[in-house]
C-alpha positions in Angstrom: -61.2 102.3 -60.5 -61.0 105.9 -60.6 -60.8 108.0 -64.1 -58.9 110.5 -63.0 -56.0 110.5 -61.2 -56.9 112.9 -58.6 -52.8 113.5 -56.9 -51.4 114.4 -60.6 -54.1 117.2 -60.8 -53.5 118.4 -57.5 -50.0 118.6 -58.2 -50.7 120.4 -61.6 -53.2 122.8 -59.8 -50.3 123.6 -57.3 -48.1 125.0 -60.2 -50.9 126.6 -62.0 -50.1 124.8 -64.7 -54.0 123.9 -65.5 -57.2 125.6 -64.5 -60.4 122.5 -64.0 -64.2 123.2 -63.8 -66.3 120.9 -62.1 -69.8 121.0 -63.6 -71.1 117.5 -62.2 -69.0 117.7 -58.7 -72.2 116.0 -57.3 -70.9 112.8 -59.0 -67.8 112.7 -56.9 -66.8 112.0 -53.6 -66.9 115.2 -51.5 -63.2 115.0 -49.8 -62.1 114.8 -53.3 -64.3 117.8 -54.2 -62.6 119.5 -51.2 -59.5 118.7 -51.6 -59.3 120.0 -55.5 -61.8 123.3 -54.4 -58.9 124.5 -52.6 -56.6 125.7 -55.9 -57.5 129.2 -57.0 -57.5 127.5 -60.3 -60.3 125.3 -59.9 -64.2 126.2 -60.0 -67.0 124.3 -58.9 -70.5 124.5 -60.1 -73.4 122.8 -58.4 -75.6 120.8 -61.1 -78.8 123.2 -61.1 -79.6 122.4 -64.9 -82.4 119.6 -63.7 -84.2 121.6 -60.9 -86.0 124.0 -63.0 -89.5 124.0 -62.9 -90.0 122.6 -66.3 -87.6 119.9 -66.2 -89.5 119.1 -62.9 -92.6 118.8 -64.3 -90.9 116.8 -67.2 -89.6 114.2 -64.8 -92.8 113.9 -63.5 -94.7 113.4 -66.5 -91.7 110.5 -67.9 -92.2 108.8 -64.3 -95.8 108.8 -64.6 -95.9 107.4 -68.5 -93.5 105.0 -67.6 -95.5 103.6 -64.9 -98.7 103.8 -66.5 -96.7 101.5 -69.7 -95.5 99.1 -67.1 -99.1 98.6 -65.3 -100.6 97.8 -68.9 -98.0 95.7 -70.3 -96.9 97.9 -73.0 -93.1 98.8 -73.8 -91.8 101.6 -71.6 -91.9 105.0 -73.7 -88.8 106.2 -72.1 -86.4 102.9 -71.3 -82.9 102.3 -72.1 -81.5 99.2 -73.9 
């Protein structure tokens, strides 16, 4: 089931009646990227905020801690209940 309803904000897009910014547009499905991309009113921004070198290296270092905790039995330092 979709959260949006992806026809009424085409149509409102049309009329200019709203502008729309799509900051995570790698969540959804590309046609329907495409297809609202097209309205002057609507901007897209790739999601670059995780590709940094320090968030890298901070991915990394959570992967690795998590894997070393899971090898020696003790409680994940990064898990989600």
């Amino acid at each position: 089931m979709e959260l949006i309803d992806l026809p009424a904000i085409e149509k409102r897009l049309a009329d200019g009646s709203i502008s729309l910014i799509l900051d995570h547009a790698d969540e959804m499905d590309v046609a329907d990227v495409a297809r609202l991309s097209k309205f002057p009113g609507c901007s897209v921004f790739p999601p670059i905020a995780y590709v940094t070198e320090e968030a890298t290296q901070l991915k990394q270092a959570i992967f690795v801690d998590n894997i070393v905790a899971a090898a020696s039995g003790e409680r994940l330092p990064n898990q989600v209940n």
